[in-house]
FIVO-575365 format. One line per field, with one value per residue (C-alpha): residue in three letters; x negated, y negated, z negated. Coordinates in pm, whole numbers, plus 50000, padded with zeros to 5 digits. Layout:
BEGIN
aa [ALA / ...]
x [X / ...]
y [Y / ...]
z [Z / ...]
***
This chain:
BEGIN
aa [UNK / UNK / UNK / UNK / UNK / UNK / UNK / UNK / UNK / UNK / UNK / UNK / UNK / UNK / UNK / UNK / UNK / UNK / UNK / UNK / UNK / UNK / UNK / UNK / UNK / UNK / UNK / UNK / UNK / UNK / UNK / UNK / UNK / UNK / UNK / UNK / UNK / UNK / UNK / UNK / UNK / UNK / UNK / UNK / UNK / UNK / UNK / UNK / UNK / UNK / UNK / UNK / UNK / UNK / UNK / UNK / UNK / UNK / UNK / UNK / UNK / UNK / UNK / UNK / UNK / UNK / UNK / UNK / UNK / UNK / UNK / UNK / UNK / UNK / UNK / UNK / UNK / UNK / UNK / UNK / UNK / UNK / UNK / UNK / UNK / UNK / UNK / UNK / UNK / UNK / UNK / UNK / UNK / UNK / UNK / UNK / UNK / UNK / UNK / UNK / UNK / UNK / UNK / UNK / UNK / UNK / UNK / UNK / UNK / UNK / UNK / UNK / UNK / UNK / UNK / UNK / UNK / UNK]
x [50000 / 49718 / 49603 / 49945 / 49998 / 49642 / 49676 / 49996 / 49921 / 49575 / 49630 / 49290 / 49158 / 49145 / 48710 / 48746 / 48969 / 48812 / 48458 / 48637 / 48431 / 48588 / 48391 / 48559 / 48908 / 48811 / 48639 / 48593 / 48927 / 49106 / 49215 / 49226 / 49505 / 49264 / 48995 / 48791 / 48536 / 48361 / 48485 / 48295 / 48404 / 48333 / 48119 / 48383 / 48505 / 48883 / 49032 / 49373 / 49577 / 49732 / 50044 / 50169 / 50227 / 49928 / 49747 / 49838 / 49872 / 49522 / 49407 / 49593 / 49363 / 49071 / 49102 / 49282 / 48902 / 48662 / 48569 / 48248 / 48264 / 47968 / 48186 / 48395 / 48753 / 48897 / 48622 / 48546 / 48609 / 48290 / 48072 / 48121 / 47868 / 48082 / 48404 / 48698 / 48714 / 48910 / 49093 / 49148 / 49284 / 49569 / 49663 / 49684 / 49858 / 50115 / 50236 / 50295 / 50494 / 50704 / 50751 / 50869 / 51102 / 51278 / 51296 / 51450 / 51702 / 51787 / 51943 / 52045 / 52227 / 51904 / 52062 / 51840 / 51891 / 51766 / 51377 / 51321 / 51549 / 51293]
y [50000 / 49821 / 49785 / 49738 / 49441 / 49309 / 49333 / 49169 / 48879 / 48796 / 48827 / 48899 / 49078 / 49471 / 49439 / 49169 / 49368 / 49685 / 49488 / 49335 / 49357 / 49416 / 49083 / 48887 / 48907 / 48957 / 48788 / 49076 / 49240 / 48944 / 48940 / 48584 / 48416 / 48296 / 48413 / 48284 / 48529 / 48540 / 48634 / 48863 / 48767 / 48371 / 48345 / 48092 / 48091 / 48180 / 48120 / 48310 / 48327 / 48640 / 48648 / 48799 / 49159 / 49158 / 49092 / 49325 / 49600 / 49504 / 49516 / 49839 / 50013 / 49866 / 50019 / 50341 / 50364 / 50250 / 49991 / 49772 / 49444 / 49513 / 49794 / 49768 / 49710 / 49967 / 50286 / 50575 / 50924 / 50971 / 50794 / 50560 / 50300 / 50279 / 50090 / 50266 / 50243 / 50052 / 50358 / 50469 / 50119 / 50119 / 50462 / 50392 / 50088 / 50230 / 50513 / 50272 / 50087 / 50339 / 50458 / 50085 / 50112 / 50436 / 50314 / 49969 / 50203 / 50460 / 50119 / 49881 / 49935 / 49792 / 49823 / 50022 / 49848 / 49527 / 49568 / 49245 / 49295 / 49566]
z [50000 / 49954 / 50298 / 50429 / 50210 / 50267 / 50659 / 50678 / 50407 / 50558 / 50927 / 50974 / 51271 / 51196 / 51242 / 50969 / 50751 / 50753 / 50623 / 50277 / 50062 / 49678 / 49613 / 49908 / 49716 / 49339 / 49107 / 48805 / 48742 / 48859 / 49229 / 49347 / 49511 / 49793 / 49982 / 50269 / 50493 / 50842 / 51110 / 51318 / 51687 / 51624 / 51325 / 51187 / 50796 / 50770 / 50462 / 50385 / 50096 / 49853 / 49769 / 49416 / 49546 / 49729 / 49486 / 49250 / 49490 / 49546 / 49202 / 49114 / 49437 / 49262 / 48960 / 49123 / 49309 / 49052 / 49303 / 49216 / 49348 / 49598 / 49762 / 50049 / 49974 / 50213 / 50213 / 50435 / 50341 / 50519 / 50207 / 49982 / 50146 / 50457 / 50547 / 50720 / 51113 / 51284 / 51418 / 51095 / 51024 / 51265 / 51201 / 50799 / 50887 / 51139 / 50931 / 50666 / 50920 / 50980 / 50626 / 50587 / 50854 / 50757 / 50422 / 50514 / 50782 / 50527 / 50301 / 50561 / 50896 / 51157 / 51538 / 51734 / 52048 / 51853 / 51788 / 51614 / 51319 / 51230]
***
């Protein structure tokens, strides 16, 4: 849930995602509400803010992982010293979407022949 909240909160650009660092977003156990990193395409600072339930969605992954805060936010199954992929990104992200989706369908009526309700 983490991620999910994180991606669509930040808008950042899945390459700049993935490469959070624990540090980028939290300053000991507290997450801050605002956070500013590189991106990697332009070199530019982009600042973005956290909303309430990112935050502590973000915190409760942090302590869930015994993150320091010079690990990556998001890490790979592969080691510990390694982000995610971006692959592995979009497919975390997408199945959230649709968990989202049949959880908002299974309460609400959403027309299928309207996509933009969803």
């Amino acid at each position: 849930m983490a991620l999910f909240n994180m991606a669509l909160n930040s808008k950042l650009r899945d390459c700049n995602l993935v490469k959070l660092k624990v540090s980028d977003v939290a300053y000991g156990q507290t997450v801050s509400g605002r956070a500013t990193v590189l991106q990697q395409q332009t070199g530019s600072p982009v600042q973005f803010e956290l909303t309430k339930g990112t935050r502590e969605a973000v915190a409760a992954w942090i302590n869930m992982a015994h993150l320091r805060s010079s690990d990556y936010l998001f890490q790979s199954r592969v080691g510990s010293s390694r982000h995610i992929s971006t692959r592995q990104y979009n497919r975390i992200f997408m199945d959230e979407l649709r968990s989202w989706v049949l959880m908002k369908r299974s309460t609400v009526r959403i027309p299928c022949a309207e996509p933009s309700h969803i």
